[in-house]
Every structure is written in structure tokens, then in C-alpha cells.
Backbone as JSON Lines, residues from 0, in Angstrom:
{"i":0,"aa":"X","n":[-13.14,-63.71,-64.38],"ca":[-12.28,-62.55,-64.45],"c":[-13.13,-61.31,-64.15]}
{"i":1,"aa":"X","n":[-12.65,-60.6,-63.02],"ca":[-13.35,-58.92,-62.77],"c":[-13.02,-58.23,-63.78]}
{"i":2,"aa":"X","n":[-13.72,-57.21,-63.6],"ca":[-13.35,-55.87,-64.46],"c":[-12.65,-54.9,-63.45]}
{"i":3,"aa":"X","n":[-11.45,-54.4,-63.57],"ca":[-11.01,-53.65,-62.81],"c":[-10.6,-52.44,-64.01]}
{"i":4,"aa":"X","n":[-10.9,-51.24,-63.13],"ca":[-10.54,-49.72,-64.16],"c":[-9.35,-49.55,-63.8]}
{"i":5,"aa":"X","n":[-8.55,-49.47,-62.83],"ca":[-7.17,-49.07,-62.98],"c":[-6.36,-50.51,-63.84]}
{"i":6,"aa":"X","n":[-6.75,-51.56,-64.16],"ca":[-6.21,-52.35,-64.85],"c":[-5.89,-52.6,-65.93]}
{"i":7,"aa":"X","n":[-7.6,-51.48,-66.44],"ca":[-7.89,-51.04,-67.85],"c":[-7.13,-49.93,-68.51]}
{"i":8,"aa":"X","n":[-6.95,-49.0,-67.4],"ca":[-6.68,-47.9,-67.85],"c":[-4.48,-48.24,-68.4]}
{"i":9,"aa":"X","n":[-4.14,-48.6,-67.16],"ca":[-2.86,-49.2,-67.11],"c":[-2.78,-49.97,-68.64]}
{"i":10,"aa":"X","n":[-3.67,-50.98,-69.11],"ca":[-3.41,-51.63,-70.79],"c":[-3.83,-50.61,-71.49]}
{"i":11,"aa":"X","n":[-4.39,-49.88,-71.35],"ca":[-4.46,-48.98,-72.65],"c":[-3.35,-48.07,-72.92]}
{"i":12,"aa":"X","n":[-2.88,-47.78,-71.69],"ca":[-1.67,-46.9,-71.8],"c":[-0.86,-47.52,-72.01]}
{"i":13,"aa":"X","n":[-0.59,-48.02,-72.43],"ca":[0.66,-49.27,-73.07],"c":[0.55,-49.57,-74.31]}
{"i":14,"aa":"X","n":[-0.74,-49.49,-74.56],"ca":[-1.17,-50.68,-76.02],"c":[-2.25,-49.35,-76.86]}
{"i":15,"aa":"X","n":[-0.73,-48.71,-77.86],"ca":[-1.47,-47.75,-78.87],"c":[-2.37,-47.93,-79.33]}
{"i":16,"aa":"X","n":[-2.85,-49.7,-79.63],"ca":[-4.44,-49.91,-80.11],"c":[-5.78,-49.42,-79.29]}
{"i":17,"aa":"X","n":[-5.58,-50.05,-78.36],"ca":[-6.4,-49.84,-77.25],"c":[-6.42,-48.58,-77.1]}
{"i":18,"aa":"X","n":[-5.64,-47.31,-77.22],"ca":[-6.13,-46.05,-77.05],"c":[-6.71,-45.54,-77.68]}
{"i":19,"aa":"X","n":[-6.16,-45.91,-79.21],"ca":[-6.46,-45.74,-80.9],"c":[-8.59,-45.78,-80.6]}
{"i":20,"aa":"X","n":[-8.7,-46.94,-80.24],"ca":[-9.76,-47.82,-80.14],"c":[-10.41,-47.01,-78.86]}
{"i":21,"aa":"X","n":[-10.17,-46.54,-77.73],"ca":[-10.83,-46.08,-76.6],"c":[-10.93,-44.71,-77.12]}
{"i":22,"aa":"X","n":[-10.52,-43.86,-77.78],"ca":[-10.88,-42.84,-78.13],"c":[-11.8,-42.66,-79.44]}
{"i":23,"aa":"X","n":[-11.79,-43.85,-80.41],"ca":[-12.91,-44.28,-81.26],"c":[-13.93,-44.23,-80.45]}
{"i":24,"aa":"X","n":[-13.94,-45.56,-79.52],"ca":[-15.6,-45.68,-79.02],"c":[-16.17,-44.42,-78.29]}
{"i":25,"aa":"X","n":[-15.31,-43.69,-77.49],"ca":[-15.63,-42.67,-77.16],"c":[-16.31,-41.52,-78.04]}
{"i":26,"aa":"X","n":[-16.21,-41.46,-79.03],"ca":[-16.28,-40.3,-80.02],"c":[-17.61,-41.15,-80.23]}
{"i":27,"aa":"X","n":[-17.44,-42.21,-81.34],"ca":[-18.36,-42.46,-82.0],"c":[-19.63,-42.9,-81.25]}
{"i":28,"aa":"X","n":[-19.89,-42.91,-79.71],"ca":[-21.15,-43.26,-78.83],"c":[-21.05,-42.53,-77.7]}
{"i":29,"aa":"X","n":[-20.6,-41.06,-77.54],"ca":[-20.64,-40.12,-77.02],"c":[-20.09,-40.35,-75.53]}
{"i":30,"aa":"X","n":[-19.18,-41.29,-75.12],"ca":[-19.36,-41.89,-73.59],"c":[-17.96,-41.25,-73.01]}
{"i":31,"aa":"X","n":[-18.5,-41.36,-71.48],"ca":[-17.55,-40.73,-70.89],"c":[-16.15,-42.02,-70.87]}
{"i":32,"aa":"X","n":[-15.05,-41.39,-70.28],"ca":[-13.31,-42.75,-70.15],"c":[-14.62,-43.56,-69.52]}
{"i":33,"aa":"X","n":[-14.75,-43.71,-68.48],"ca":[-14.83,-44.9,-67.47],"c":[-15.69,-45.99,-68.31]}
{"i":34,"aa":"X","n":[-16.81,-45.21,-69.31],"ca":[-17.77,-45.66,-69.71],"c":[-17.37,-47.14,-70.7]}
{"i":35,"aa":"X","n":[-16.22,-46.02,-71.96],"ca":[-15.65,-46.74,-72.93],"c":[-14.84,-47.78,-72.18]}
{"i":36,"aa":"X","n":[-14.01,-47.49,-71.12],"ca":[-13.53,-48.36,-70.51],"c":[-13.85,-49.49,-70.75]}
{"i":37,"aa":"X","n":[-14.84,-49.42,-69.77],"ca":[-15.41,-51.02,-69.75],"c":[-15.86,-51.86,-70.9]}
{"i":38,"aa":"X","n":[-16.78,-51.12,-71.9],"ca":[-16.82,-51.27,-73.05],"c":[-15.27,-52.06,-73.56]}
{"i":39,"aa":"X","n":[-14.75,-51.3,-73.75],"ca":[-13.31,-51.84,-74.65],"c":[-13.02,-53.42,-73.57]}
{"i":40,"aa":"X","n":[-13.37,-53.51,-72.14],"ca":[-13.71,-54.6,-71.31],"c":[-13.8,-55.92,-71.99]}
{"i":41,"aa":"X","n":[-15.66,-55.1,-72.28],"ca":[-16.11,-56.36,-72.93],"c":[-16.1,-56.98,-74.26]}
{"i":42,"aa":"X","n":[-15.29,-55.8,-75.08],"ca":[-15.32,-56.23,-76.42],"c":[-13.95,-56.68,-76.59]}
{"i":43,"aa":"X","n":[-13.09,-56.61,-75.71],"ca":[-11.31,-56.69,-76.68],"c":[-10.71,-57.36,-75.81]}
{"i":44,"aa":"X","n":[-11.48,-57.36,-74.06],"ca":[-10.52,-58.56,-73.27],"c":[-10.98,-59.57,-72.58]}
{"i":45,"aa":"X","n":[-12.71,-59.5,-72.05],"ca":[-13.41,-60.54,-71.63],"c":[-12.94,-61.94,-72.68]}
{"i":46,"aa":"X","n":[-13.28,-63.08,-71.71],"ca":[-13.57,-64.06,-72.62],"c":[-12.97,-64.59,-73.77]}
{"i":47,"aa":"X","n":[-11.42,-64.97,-73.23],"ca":[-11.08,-65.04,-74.86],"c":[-10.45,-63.81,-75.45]}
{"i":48,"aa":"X","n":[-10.99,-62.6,-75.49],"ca":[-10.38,-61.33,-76.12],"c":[-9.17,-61.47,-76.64]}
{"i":49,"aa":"X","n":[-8.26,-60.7,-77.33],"ca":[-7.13,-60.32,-78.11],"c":[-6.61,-59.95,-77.09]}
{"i":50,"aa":"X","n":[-7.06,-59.15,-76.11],"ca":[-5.76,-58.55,-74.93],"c":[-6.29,-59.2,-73.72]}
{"i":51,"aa":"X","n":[-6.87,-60.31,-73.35],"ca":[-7.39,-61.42,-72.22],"c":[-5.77,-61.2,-71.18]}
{"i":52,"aa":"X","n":[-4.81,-61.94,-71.84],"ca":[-3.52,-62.53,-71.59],"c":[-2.92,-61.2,-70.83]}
{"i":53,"aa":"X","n":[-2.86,-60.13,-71.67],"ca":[-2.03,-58.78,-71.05],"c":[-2.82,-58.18,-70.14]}
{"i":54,"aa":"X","n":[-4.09,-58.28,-70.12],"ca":[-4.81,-57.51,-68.78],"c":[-4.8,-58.68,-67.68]}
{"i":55,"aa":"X","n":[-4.35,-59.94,-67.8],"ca":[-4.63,-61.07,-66.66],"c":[-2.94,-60.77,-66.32]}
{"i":56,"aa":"X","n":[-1.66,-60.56,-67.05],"ca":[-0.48,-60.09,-66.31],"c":[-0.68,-58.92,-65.94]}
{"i":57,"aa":"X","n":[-1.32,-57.75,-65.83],"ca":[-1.33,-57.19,-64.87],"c":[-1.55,-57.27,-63.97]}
């Protein structure tokens, strides 16, 4: 599975967690969107993840 940013950006805007959560990591490790992006990537949809399923229907 790629990492695509408009794919990312598209589930977060949908899924109040994921924003809840992208504006956490952002704050709390100073990073720019694109950065946390991917981040939230590898922690919540790579591999198994909690949102795997909803970022692979997009």
C-alpha cells in the first residue's frame, strides 16, 4: 500500500478522529500538515491500522 496525501487528507476530513489526532500530532511535535500527514500514515493506517479499510476505499 502507497502513501498518497490527497488520500490522507480526503480521510481525515471525514473522520473527526483523525483530525482530532492530526492536529494533536501537529501541536505536540511541532510539524508542518504534510508532515503529520504521513505520520498519522504510519501510525493509524499502514499495516493493519484502525483506518487501513477506509483509506484502501478511497
Amino acid at each position: 500500500m502507497q502513501y498518497s496525501k490527497s488520500k490522507m487528507e480526503e480521510l481525515v476530513k471525514y473522520s473527526p478522529d483523525l483530525s482530532k489526532r492530526l492536529k494533536e500530532v501537529m501541536k505536540e511535535h511541532d510539524l508542518e500538515k504534510s508532515f503529520a500527514l504521513k505520520a498519522l500514515y504510519h501510525s493509524e493506517v499502514k499495516d493493519g491500522g484502525k483506518y487501513q479499510r477506509d483509506y484502501q476505499d478511497l
